[in-house]
C-alpha positions in Angstrom: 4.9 -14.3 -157.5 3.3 -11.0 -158.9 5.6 -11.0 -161.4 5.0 -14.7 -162.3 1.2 -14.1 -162.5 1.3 -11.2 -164.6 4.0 -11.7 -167.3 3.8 -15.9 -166.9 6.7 -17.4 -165.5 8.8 -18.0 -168.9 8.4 -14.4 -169.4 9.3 -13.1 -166.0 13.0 -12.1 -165.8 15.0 -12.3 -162.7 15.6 -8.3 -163.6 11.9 -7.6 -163.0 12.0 -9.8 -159.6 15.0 -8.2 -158.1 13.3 -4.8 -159.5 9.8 -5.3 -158.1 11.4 -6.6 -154.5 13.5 -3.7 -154.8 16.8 -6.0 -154.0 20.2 -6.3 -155.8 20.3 -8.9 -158.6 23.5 -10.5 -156.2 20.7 -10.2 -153.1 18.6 -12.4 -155.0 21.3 -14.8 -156.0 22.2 -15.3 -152.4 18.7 -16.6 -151.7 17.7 -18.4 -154.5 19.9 -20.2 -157.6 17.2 -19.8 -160.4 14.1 -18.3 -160.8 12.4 -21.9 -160.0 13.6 -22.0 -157.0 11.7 -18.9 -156.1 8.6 -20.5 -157.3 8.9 -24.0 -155.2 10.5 -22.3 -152.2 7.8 -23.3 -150.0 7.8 -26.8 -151.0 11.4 -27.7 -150.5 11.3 -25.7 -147.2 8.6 -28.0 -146.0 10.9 -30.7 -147.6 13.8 -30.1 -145.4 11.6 -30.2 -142.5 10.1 -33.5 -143.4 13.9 -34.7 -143.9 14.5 -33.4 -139.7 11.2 -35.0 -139.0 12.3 -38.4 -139.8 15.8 -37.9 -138.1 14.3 -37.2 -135.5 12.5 -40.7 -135.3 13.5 -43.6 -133.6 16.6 -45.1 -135.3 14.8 -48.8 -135.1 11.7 -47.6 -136.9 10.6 -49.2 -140.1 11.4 -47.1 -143.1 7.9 -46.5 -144.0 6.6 -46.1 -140.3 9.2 -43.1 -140.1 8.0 -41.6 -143.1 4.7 -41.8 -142.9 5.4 -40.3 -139.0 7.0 -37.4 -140.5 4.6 -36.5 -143.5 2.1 -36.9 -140.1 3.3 -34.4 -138.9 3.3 -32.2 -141.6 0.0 -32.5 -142.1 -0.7 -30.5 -138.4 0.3 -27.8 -140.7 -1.1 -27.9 -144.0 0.9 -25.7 -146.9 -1.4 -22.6 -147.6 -3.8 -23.8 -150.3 -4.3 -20.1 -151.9 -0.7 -19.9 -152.4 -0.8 -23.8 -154.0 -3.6 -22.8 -156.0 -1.4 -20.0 -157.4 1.4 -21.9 -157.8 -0.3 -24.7 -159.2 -1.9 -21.9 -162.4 1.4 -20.5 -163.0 3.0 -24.3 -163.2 0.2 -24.9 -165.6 0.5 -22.0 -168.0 4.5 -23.5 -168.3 4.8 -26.7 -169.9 8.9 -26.4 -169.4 7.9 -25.5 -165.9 5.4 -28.8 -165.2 8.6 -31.0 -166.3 10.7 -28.9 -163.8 8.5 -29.0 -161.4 8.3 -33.1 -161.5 12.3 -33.1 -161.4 12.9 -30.4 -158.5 9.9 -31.0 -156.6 9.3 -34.5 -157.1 11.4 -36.6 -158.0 14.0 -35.1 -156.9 12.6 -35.4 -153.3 12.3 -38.5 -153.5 15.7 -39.0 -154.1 16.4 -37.4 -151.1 14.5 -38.8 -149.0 15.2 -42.4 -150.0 18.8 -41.6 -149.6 18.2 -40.1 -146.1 16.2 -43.2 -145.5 19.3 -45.7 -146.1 21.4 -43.6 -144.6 19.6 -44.1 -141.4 18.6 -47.7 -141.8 23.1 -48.2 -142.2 23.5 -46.4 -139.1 21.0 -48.1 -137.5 23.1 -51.7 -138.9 19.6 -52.4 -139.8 18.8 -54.6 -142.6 19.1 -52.6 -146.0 16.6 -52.5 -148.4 17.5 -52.2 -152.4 17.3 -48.9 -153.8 13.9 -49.7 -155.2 12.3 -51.1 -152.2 12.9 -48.0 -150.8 11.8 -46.0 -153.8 8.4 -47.9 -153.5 8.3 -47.9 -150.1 8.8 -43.6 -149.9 6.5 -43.8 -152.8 3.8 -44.6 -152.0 3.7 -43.0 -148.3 4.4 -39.4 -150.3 1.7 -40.3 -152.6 -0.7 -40.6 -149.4 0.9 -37.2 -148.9 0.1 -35.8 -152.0 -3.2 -36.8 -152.3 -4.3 -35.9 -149.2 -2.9 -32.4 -149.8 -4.7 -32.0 -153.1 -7.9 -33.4 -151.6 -8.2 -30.5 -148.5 -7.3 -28.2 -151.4 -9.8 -28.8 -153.7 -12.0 -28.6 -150.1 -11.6 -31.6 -148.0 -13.0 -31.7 -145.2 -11.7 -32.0 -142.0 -8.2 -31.7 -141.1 -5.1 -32.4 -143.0 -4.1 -35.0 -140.6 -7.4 -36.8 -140.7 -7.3 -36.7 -144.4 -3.9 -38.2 -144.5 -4.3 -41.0 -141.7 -7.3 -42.0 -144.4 -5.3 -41.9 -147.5 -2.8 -44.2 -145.4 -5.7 -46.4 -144.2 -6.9 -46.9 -147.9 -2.8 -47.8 -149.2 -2.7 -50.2 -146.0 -6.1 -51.5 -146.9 -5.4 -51.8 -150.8 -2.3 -53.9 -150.3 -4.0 -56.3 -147.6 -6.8 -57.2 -150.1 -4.1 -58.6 -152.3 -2.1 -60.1 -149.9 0.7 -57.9 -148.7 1.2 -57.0 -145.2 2.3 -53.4 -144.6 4.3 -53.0 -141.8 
């Protein structure tokens, strides 16, 4: 991350890492693919996690219910916001890196997790939702995510979780004024 904030991240060769963490350049390859994945380490760690959190919920459960469970749970233990600060300033200085960032991070998440999702909903023989159901469905509970992560950030207050369960309450609330039940 040193390196990243001093030379900029499209500067920054995997050399100078492996130098400056005084490891082999093999060491590093064993850890991490690309230097990218160094960067969003913490996220798809916390990923993973949220992928075990939903396994572990009932198999019945609605998609969303799961989901929004998991990311729940998550929130106990927010990601450290001086590290997603940093993060977020070497992203920015990056304009290859913001589009990486979307795909790894991202999107790429969410297709995950929406496969994960029907996975679970086969082996449950429950009834399967299209691949953009889901997609919307996983959308817009990470988005609850997302914004409640930015907002204790910036400096929320109050706990992640609280912060969350309101961003959920306002989705929830938002579809029922037009109509749609959320389940």
């Amino acid at each position: 991350m040193a390196c990243f904030d001093e030379a900029g991240f499209d500067a920054t060769t995997i050399a100078q890492i492996t130098q400056r963490a005084e490891v082999a350049r093999r060491t590093f390859f064993r850890y991490f693919p690309t230097k990218e994945a160094v960067l969003f380490s913490d996220f798809t760690t916390r990923q993973d996690h949220i992928l075990e959190l939903i396994g572990a919920r009932p198999i019945g459960e609605s998609p969303l219910e799961s989901v929004i469970s998991a990311l729940r749970e998550m929130s106990i233990t927010p990601p450290d916001a001086r590290r997603v600060r940093r993060i977020q300033r070497i992203v920015r200085a990056s304009p290859s890196l913001l589009e990486r960032e979307r795909t790894l991070v991202q999107y790429g998440f969410a297709d995950r997790l929406t496969a994960h999702v029907a996975d679970r909903l086969q082996a449950a023989g429950a009834q399967q939702l299209s691949t953009l159901q889901l997609r919307v469905t996983i959308g817009s509970a990470l988005l609850c995510y997302e914004s409640a992560v930015m907002a204790h950030i910036v400096g929320g207050t109050g706990p992640l979780t609280v912060i969350f369960d309101e961003a959920v309450a306002a989705c929830r609330d938002a579809w029922a004024a037009q109509g749609v039940a959320m389940a």
